[in-house]
Biopython code that builds the backbone (N, CA, C, O; Angstrom):
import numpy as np
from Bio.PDB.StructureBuilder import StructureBuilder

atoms = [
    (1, "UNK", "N", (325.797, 11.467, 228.910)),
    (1, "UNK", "CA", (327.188, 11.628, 229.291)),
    (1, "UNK", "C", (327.477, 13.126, 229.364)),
    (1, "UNK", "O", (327.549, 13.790, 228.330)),
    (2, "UNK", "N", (327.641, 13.660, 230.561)),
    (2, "UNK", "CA", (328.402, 14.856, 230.785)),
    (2, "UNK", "C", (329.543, 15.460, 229.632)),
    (2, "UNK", "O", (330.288, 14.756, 228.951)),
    (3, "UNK", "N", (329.470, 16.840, 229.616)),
    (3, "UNK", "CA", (330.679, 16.885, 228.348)),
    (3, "UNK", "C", (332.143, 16.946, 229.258)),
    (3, "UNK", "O", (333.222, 16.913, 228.666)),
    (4, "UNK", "N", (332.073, 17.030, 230.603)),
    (4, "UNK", "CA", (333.528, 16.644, 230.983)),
    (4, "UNK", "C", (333.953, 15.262, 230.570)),
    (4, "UNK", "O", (334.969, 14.958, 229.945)),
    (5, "UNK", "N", (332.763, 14.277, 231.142)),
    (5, "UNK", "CA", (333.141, 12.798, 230.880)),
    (5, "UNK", "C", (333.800, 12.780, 229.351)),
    (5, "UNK", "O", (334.913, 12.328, 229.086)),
    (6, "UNK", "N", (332.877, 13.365, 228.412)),
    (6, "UNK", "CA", (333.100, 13.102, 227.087)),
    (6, "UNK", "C", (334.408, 13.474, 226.841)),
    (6, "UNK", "O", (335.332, 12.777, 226.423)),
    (7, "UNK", "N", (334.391, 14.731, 227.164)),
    (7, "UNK", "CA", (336.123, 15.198, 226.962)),
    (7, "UNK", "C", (337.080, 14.598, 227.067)),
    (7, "UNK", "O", (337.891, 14.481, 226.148)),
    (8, "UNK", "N", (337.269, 13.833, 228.742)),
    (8, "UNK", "CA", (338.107, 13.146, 229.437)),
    (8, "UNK", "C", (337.914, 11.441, 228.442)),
    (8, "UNK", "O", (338.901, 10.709, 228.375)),
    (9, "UNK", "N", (336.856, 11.104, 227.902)),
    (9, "UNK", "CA", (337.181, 10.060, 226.897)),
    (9, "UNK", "C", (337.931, 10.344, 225.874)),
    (9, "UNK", "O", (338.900, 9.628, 225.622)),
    (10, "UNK", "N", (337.657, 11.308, 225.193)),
    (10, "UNK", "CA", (338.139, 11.816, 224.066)),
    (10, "UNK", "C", (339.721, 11.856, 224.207)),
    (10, "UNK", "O", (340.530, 11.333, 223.439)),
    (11, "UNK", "N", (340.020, 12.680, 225.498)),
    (11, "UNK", "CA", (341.647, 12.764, 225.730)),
    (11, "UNK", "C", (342.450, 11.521, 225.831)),
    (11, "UNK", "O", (343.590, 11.324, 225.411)),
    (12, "UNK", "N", (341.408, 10.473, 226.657)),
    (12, "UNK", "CA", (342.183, 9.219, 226.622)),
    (12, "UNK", "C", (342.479, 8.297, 225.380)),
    (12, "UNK", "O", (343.508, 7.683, 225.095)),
    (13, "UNK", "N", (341.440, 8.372, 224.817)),
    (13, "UNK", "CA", (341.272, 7.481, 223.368)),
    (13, "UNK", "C", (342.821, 8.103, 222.424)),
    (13, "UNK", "O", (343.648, 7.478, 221.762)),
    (14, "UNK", "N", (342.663, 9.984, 222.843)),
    (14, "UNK", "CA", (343.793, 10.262, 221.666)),
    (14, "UNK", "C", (345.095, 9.855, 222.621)),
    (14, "UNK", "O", (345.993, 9.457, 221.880)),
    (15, "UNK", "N", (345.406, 9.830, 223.707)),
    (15, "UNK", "CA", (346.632, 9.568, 224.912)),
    (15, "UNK", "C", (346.577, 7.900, 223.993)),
    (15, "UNK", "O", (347.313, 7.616, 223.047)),
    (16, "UNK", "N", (346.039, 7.444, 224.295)),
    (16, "UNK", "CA", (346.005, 5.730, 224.026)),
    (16, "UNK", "C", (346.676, 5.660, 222.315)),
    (16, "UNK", "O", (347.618, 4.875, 222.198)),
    (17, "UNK", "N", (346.365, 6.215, 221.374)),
    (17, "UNK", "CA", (346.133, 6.170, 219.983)),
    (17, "UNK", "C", (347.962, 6.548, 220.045)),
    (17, "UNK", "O", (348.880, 5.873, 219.580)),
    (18, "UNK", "N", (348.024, 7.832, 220.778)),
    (18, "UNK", "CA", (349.003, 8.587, 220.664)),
    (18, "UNK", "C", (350.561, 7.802, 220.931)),
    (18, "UNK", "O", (351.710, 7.927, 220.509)),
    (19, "UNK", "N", (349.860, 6.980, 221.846)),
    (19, "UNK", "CA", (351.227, 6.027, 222.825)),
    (19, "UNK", "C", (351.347, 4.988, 221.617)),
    (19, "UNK", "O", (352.254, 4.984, 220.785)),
    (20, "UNK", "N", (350.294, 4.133, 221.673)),
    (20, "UNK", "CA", (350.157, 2.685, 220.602)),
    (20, "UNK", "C", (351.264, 3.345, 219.138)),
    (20, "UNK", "O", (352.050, 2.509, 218.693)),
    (21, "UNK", "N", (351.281, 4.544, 218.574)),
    (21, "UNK", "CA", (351.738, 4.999, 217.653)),
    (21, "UNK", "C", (353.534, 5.242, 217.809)),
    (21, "UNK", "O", (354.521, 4.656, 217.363)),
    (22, "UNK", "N", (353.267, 6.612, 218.822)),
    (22, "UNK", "CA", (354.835, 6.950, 218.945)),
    (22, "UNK", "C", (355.747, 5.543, 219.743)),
    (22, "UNK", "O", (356.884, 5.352, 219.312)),
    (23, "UNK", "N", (355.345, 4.811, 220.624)),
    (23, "UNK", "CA", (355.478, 3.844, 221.146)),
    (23, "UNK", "C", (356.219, 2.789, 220.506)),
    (23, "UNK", "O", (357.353, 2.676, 220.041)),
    (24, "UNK", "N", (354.778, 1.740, 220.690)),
    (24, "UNK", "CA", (354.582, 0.445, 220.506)),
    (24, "UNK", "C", (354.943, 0.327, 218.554)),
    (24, "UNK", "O", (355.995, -0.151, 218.128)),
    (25, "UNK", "N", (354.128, 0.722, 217.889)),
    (25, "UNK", "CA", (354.133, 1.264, 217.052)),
    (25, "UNK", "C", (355.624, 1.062, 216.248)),
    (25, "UNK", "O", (356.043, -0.018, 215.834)),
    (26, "UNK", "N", (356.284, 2.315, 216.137)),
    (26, "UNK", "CA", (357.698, 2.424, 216.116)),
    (26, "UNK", "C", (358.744, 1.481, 216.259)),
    (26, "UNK", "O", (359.609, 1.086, 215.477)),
    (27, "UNK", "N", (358.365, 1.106, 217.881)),
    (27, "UNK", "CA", (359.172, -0.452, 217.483)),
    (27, "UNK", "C", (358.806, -1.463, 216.994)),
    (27, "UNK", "O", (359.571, -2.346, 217.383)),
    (28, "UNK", "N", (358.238, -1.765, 216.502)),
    (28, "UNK", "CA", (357.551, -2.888, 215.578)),
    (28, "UNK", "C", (358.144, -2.245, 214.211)),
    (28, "UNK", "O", (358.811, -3.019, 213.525)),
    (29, "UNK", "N", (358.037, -1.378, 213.900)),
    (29, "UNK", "CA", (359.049, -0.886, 212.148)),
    (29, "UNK", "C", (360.346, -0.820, 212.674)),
    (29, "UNK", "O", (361.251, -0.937, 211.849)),
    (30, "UNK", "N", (360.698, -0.641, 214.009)),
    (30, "UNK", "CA", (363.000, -0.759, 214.152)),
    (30, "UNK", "C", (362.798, -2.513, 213.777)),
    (30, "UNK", "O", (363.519, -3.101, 212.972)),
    (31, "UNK", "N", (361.909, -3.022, 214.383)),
    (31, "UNK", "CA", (362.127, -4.969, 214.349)),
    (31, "UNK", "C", (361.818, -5.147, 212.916)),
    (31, "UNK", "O", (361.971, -6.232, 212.354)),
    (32, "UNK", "N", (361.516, -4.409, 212.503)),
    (32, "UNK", "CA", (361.151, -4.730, 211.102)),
    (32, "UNK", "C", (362.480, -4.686, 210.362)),
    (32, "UNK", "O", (362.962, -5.686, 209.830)),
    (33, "UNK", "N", (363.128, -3.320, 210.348)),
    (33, "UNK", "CA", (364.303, -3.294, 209.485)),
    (33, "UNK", "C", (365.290, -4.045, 210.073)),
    (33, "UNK", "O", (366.300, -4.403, 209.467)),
    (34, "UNK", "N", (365.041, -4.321, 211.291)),
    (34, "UNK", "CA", (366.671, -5.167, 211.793)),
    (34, "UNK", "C", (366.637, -6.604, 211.078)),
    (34, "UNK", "O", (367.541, -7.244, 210.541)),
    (35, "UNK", "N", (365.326, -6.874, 211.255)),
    (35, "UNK", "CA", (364.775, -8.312, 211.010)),
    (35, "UNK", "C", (365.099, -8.600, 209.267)),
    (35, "UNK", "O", (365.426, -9.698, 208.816)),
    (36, "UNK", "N", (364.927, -7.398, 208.487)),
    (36, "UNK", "CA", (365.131, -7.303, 207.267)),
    (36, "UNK", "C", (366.574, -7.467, 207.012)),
    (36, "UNK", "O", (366.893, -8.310, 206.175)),
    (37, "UNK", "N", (367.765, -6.588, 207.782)),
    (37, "UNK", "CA", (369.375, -6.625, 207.844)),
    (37, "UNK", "C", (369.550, -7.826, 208.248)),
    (37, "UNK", "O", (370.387, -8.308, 207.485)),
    (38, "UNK", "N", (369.341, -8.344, 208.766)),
    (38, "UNK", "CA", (369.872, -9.612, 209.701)),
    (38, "UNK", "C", (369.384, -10.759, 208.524)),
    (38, "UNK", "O", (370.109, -11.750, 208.443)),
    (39, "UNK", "N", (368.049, -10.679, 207.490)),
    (39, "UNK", "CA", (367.965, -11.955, 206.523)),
    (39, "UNK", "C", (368.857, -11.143, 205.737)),
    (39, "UNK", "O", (367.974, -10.402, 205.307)),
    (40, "UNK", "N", (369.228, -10.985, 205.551)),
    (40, "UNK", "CA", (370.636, -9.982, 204.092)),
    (40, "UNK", "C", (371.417, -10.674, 204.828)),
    (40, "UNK", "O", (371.750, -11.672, 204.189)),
    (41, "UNK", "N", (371.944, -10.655, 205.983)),
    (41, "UNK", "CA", (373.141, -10.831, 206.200)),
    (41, "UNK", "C", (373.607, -12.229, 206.666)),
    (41, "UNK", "O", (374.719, -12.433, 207.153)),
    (42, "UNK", "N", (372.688, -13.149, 206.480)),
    (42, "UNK", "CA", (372.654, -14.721, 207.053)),
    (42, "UNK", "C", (373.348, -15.090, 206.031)),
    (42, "UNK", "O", (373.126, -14.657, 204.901)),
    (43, "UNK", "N", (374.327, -15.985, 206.328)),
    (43, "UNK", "CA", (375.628, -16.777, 205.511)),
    (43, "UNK", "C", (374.651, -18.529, 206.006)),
    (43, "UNK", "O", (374.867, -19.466, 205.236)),
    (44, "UNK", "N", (374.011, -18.708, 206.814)),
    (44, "UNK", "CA", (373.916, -19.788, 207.402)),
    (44, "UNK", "C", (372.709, -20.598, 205.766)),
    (44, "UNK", "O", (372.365, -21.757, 205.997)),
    (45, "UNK", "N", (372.463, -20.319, 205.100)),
    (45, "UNK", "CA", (371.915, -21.145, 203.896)),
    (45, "UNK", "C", (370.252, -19.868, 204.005)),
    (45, "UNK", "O", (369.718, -19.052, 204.755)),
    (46, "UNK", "N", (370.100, -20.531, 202.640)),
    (46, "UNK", "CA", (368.630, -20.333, 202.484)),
    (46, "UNK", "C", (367.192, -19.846, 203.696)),
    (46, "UNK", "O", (366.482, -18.845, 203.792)),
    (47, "UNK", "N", (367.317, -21.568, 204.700)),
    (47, "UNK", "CA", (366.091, -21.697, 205.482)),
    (47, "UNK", "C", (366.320, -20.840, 206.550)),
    (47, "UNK", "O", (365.458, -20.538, 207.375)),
    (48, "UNK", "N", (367.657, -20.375, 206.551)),
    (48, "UNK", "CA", (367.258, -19.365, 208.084)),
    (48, "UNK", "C", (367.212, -17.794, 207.144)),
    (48, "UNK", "O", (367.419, -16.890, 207.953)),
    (49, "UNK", "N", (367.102, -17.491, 206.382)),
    (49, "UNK", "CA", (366.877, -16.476, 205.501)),
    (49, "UNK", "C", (365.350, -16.868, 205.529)),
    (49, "UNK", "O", (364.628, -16.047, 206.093)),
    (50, "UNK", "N", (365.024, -17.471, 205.250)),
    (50, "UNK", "CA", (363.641, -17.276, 205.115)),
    (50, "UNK", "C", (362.968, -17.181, 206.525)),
    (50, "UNK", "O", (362.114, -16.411, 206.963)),
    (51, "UNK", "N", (363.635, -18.212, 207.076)),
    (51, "UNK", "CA", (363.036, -18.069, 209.157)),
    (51, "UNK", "C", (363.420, -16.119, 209.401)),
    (51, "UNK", "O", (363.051, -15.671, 210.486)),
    (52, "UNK", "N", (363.782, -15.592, 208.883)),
    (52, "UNK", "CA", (363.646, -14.388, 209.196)),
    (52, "UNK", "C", (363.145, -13.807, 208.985)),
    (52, "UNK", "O", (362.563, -13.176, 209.868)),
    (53, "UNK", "N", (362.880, -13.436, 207.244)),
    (53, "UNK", "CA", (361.553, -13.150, 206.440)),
    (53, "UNK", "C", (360.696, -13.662, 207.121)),
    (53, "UNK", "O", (360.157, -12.652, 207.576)),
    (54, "UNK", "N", (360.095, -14.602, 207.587)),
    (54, "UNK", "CA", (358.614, -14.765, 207.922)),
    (54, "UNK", "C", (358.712, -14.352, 209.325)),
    (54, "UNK", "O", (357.629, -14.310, 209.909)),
    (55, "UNK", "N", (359.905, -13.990, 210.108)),
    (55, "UNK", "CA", (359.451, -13.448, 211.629)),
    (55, "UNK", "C", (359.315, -11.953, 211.134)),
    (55, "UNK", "O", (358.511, -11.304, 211.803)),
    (56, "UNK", "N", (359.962, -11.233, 210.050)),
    (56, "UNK", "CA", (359.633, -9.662, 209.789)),
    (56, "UNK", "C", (357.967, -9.778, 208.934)),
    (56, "UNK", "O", (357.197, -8.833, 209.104)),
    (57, "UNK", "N", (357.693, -10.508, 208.392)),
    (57, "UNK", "CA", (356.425, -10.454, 207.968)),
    (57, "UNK", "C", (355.424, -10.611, 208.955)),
    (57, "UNK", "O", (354.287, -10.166, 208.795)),
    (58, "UNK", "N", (355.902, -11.416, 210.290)),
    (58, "UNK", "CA", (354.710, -11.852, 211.426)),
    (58, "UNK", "C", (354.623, -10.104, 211.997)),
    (58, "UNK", "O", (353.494, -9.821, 212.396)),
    (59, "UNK", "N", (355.614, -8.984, 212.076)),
    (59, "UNK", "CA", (355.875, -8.246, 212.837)),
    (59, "UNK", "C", (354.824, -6.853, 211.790)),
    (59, "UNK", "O", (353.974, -6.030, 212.131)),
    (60, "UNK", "N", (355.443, -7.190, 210.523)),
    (60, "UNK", "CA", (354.274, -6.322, 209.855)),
    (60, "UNK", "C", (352.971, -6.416, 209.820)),
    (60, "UNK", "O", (352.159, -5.525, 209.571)),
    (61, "UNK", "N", (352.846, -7.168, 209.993)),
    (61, "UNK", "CA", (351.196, -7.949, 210.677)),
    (61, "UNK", "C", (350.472, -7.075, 211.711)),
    (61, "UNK", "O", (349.429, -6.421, 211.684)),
    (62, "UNK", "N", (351.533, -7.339, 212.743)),
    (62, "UNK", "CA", (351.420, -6.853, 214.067)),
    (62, "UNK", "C", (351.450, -5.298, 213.763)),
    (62, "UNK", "O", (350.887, -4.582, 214.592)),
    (63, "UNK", "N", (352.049, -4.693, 212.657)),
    (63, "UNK", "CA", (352.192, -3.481, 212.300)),
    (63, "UNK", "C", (350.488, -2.928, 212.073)),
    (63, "UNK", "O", (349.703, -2.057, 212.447)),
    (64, "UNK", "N", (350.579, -3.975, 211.296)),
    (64, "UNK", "CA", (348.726, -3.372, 210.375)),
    (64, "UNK", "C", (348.002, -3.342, 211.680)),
    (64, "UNK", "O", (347.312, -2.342, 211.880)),
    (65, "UNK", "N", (348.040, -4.283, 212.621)),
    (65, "UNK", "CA", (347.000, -4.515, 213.550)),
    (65, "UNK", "C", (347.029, -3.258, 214.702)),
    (65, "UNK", "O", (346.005, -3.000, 215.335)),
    (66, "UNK", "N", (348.100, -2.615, 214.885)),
    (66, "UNK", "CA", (348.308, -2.043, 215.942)),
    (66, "UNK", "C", (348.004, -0.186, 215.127)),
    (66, "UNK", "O", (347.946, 0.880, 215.741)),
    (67, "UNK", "N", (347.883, -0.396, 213.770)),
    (67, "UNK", "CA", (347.234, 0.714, 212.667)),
    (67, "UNK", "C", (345.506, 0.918, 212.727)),
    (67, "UNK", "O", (344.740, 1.882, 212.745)),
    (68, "UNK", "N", (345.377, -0.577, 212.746)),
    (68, "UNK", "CA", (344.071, -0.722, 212.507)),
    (68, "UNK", "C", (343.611, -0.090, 214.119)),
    (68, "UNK", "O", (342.663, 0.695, 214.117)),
    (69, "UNK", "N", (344.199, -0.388, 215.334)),
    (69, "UNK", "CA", (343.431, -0.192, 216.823)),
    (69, "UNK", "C", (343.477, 0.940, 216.754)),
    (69, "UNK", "O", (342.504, 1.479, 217.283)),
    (70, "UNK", "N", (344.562, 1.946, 216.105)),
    (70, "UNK", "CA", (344.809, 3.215, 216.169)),
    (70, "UNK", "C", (343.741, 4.124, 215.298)),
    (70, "UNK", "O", (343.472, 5.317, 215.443)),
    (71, "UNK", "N", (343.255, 3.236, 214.411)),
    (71, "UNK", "CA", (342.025, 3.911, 213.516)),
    (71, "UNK", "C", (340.805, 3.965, 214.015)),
    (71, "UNK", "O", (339.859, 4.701, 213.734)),
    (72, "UNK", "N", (340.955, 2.846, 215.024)),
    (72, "UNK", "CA", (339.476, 2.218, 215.684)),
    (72, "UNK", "C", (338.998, 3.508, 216.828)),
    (72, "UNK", "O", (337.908, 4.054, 216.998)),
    (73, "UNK", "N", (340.625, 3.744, 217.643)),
    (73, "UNK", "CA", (340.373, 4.917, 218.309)),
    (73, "UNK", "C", (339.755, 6.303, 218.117)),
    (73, "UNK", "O", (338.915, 7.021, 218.659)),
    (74, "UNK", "N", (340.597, 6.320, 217.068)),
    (74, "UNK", "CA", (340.343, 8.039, 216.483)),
    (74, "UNK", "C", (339.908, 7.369, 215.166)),
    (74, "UNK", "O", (340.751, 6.685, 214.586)),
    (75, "UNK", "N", (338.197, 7.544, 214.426)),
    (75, "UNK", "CA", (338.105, 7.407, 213.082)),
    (75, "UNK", "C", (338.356, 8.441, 213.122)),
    (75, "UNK", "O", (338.646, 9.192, 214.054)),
    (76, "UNK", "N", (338.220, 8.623, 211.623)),
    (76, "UNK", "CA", (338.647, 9.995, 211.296)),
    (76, "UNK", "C", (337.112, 11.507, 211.612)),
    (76, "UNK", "O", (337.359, 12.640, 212.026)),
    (77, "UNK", "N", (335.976, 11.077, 211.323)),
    (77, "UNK", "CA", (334.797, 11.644, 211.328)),
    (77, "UNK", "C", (335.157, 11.913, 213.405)),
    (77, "UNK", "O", (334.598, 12.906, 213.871)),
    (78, "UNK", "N", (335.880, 11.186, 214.257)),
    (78, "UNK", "CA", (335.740, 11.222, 215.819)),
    (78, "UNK", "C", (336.781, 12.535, 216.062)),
    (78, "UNK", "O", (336.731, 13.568, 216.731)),
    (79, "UNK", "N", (337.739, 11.918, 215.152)),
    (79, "UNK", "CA", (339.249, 12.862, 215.437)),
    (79, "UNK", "C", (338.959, 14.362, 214.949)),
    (79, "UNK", "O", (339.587, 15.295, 215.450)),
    (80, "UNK", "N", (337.874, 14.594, 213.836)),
    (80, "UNK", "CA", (337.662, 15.806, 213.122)),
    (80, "UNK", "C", (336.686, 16.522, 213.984)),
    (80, "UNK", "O", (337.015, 17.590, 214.502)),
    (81, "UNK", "N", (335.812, 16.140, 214.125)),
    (81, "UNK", "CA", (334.253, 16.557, 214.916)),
    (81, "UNK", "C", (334.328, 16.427, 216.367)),
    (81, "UNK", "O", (333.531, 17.182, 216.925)),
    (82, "UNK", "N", (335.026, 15.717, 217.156)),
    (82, "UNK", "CA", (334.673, 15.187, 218.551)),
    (82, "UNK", "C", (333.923, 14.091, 218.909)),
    (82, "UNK", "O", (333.034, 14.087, 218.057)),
    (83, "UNK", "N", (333.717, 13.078, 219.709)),
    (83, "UNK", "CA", (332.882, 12.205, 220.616)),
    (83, "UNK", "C", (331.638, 13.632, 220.607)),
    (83, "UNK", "O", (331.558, 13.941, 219.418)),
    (84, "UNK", "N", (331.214, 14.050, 220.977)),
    (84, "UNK", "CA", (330.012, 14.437, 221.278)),
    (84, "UNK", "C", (329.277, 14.960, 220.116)),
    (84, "UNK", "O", (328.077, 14.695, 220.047)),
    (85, "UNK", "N", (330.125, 16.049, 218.690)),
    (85, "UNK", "CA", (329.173, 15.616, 218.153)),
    (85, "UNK", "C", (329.422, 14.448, 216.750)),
    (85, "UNK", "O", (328.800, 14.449, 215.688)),
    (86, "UNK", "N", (330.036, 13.927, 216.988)),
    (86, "UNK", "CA", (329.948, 12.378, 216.289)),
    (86, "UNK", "C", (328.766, 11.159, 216.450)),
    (86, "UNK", "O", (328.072, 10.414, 215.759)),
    (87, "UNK", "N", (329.072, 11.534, 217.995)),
    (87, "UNK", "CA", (327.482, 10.410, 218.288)),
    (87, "UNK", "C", (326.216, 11.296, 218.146)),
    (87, "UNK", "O", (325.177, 10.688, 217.888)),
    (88, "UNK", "N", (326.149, 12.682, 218.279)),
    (88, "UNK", "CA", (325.149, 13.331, 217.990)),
    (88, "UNK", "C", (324.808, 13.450, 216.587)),
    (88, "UNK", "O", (323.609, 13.657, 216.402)),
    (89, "UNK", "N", (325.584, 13.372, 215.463)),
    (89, "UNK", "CA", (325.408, 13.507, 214.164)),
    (89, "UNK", "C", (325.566, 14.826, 213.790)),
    (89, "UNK", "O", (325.187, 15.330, 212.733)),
    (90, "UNK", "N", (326.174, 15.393, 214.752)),
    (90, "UNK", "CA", (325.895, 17.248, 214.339)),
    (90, "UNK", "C", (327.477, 17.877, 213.899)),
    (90, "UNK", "O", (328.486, 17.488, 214.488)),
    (91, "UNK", "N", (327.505, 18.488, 213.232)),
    (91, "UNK", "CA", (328.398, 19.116, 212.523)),
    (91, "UNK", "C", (329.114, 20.074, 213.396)),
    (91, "UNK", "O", (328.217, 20.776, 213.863)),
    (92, "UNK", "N", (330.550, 20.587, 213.990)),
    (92, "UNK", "CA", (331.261, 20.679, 214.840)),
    (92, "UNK", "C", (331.358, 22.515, 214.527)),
    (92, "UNK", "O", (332.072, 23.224, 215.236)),
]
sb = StructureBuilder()
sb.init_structure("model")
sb.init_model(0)
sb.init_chain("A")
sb.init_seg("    ")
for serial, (resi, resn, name, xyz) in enumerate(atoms, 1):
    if name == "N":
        sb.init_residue(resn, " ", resi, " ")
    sb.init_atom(name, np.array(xyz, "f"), 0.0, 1.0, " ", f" {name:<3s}", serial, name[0])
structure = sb.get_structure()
């Protein structure tokens, strides 16, 4: 792999990491706290208090998962060193 190619991966992986974060990311923690205000504020009994709790728990889920793709992108040894020498094993 050319080191332009490599580069131009590298930029995308952090563009991708970068979006999924400031993004996608972000709103998944606003749905979180609304989702949290809105079971506080249910007068309607118990079960729809809890039907809310478990749609803010499905969303923290979605939180970890969209953490975890963001780690997958950039480990940390990729984000510190580079794609080129990460797969090379060589020290930056």
């Amino acid at each position: 792999m050319s080191g332009m190619m490599i580069a131009a991966a590298e930029n995308e992986r952090r563009h991708l990491a970068r979006a999924l974060h400031d993004d996608f990311l972000q709103n998944l923690v606003v749905l979180t706290i609304r989702m949290k205000l809105l079971a506080d504020e249910r007068d309607d009994g118990e079960e729809g208090s809890v039907r809310v709790r478990g749609f803010a728990e499905d969303i923290r889920g979605a939180i970890l998962g969209v953490k975890r793709m963001i780690r997958g992108l950039l480990p940390p040894e990729l984000d510190k060193r580079g794609l080129s020498s990460a797969l090379g094993g060589r020290a930056a």
